[in-house]
N, C-alpha and C positions, 0 to 999 in steps of 0.2 A: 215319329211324333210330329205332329203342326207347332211350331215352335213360333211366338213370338219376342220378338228383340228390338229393342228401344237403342237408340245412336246405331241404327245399321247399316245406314251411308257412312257413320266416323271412323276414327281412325282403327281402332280395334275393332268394329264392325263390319267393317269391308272385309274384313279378313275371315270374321268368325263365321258368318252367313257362307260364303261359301263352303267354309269347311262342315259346315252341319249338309247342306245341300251335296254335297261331294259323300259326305255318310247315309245321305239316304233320308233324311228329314227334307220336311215341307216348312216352308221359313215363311212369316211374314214377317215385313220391315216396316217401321214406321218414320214415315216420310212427314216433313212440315216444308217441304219446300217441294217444286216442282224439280231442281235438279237435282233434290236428295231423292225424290220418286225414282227417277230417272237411273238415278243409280243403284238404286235397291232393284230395281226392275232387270237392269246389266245384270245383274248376280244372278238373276236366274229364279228370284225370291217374287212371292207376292205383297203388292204395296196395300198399307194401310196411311191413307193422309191424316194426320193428326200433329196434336203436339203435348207436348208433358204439363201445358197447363188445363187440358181438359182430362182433368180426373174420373167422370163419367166415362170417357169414354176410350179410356187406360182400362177400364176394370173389366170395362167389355169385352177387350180385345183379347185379356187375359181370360178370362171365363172362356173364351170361345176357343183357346189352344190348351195342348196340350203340358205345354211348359211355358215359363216368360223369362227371356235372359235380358235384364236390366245394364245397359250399358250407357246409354245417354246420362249426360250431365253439365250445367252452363258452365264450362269450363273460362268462358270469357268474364267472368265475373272475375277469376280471380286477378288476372291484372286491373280491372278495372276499383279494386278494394272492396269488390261483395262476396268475398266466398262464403262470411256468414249467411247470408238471404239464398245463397245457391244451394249451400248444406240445409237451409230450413225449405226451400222448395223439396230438393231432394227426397229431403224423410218425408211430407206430402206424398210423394207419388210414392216412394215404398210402403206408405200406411193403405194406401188406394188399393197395391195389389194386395196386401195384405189381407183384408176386407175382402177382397174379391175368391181370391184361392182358400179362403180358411173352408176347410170339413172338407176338402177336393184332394187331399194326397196329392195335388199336383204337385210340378215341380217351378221351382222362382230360383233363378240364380242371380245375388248381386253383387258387386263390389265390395271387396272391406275385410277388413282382418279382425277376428275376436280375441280375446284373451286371451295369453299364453301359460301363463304362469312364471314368463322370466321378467321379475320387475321393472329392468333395463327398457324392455323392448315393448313391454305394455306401456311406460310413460311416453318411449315414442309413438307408438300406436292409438294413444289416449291424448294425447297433444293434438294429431288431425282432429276438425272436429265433425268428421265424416264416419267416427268412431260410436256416436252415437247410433245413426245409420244404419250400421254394420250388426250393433245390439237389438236395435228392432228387427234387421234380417231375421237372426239367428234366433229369436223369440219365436219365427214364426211353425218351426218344427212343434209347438206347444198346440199351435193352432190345427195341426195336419195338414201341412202343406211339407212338401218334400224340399226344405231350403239347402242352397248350397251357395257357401260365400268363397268369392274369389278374390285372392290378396293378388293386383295387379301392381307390377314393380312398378317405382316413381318412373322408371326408364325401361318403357316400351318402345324399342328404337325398329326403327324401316328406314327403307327409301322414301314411305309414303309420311313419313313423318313431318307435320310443319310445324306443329305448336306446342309439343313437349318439353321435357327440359332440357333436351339437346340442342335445340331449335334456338330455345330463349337465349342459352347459354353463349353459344358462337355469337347471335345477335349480340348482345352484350359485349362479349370480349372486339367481335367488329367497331362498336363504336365508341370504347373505351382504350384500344390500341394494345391489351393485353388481355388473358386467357387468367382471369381469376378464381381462387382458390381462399375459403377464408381458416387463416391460421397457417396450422401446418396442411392442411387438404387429407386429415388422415379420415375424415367422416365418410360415410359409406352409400349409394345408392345401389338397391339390387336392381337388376335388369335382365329384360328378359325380348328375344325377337320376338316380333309380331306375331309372324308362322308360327312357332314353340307355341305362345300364349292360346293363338286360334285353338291350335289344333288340343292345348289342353279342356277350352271349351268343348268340343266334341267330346272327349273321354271322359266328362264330370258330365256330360248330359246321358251318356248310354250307363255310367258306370259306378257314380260316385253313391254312397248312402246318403239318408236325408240327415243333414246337419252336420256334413261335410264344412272342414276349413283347407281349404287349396291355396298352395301358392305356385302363381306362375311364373315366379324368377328363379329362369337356367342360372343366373350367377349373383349369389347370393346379396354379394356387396362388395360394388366397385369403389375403390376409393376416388373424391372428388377430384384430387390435385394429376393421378393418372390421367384420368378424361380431361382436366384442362391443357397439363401436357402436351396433349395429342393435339387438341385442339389447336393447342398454340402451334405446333410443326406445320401443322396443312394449311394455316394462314399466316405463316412466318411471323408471329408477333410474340413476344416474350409471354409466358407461364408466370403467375406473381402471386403473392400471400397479398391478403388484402385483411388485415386487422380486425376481430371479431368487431369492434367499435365502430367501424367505418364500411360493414357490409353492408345496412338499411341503404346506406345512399351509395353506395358504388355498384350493387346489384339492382336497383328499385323496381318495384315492382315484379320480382320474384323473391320473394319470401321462404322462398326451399332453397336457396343455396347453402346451408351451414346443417340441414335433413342429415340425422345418422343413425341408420334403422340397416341392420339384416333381414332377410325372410329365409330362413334355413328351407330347403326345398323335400329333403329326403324322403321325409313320410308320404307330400303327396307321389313323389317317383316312385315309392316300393305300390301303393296304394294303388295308382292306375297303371303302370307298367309308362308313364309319363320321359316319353327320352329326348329331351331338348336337341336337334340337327343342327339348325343356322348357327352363323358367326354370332362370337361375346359379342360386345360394346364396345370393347377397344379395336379389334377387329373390325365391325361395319363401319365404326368413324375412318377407319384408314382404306377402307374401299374407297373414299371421296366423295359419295353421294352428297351428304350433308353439306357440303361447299359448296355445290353449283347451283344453290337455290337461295335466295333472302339477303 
């Protein structure tokens, strides 16, 4: 297939472009920078220059492949206090392909988890407000478009990792002198390697039905206070409860420290034959990677 993918220089797209290119697809990446050109081009992929505010020519690029796997997102807004304007960009560009792929049976793959039916996990899920998003993906099967939404765990960890919530996190505990944890740390992020996630992109492009919900977290849900633990060992500074009351200001400017959501994985594993290889979470933190940088 000619595959286009939006964030294919990022951090999950470095990974996924090769692995479709390594399957035997024709990738184009969309570049807004000359050294995201540059590095879509490394891949092996063909550059398309643009950006996600030119919605004309998102549709195009779409109409003109055979699939579009939406991965780009201003993830800087959300330290910055706009993840509202970035979630209403967002749904912008997925109305655009929307529009474009409807009566095409093509295939669109984006971000996002739909309803489950366990109350619990849908008010987590319903909380993001990236949930909305996620309901206009999955509308889009109505359209004929082949949609497949992908539940990306909060904790997509690499070596190539800088700005996730591992990243944030040690930042944090570096210039607060402790490794925080709010309450007891018993809330849960699931996670998932880079590899794993890539290469489940591959298997939902050759494999998945249309209106597919996939999750790409090998481990379901990590507890908080483990990962700060850790943290705290590889930069010798104490592990601490930090009081649901006093998290705004002792975390600031991340908003997901106190996130407790599972993504159960089974069905996508029986579904694609989906087998997670790389190291947990707790494991790539104790490779050391994640300390010699920031």
């Amino acid at each position: 297939m000619r595959v286009f993918v939006t964030g294919a220089s990022g951090h999950i797209g470095s990974a996924v472009v090769p692995e479709l290119i390594q399957g035997g697809h024709e990738v184009v990446g969309l570049a807004r920078s000359d050294a995201s050109a540059a590095a879509v081009k490394a891949m092996g992929a063909e550059v398309r220059r643009g950006d996600l505010d030119d919605l004309a020519g998102l549709r195009e690029a779409a109409a003109g492949a055979d699939a579009t796997i939406h991965l780009a997102f201003d993830h800087t807004s959300i330290a910055a206090g706009r993840f509202a304007d970035a979630v209403a960009a967002d749904h912008a560009v997925v109305r655009a392909f929307g529009d474009a792929l409807a009566g095409s049976g093509k295939t669109f793959m984006g971000v996002g988890l739909a309803s489950t039916g366990d109350a619990r996990r849908d008010a987590a899920i319903n909380a993001n407000p990236r949930a909305a998003v996620a309901r206009t993906i999955a509308e889009f099967t109505e359209r004929d478009v082949r949609a497949i939404l992908i539940g990306i765990p909060p904790v997509t960890h690499s070596a190539r990792d800088r700005h996730g919530f591992i990243p944030i996190l040690i930042k944090i505990a570096r210039e607060r002198g402790a490794a925080g944890y709010v309450d007891d740390g018993s809330n849960r992020w699931p996670a998932g390697h880079l590899l794993d996630v890539a290469r489940l992109y591959r298997l939902a492009l050759d494999k998945a039905p249309a209106g597919s919900q996939l999750t790409a977290a090998a481990e379901e849900g990590v507890r908080v206070r483990e990962i700060a633990e850790t943290i705290g060992r590889h930069l010798d500074i104490p592990a601490v409860s930090v009081p649901a009351e006093h998290a705004a200001d002792h975390f600031k400017g991340f908003p997901f420290i106190a996130l407790d959501i599972t993504m159960p994985n089974a069905a996508t594993r029986e579904l694609l034959d989906w087998q997670p290889v790389h190291p947990g979470l707790l494991a790539d933190l104790d490779d050391g990677h994640y300390f010699t940088t920031g």
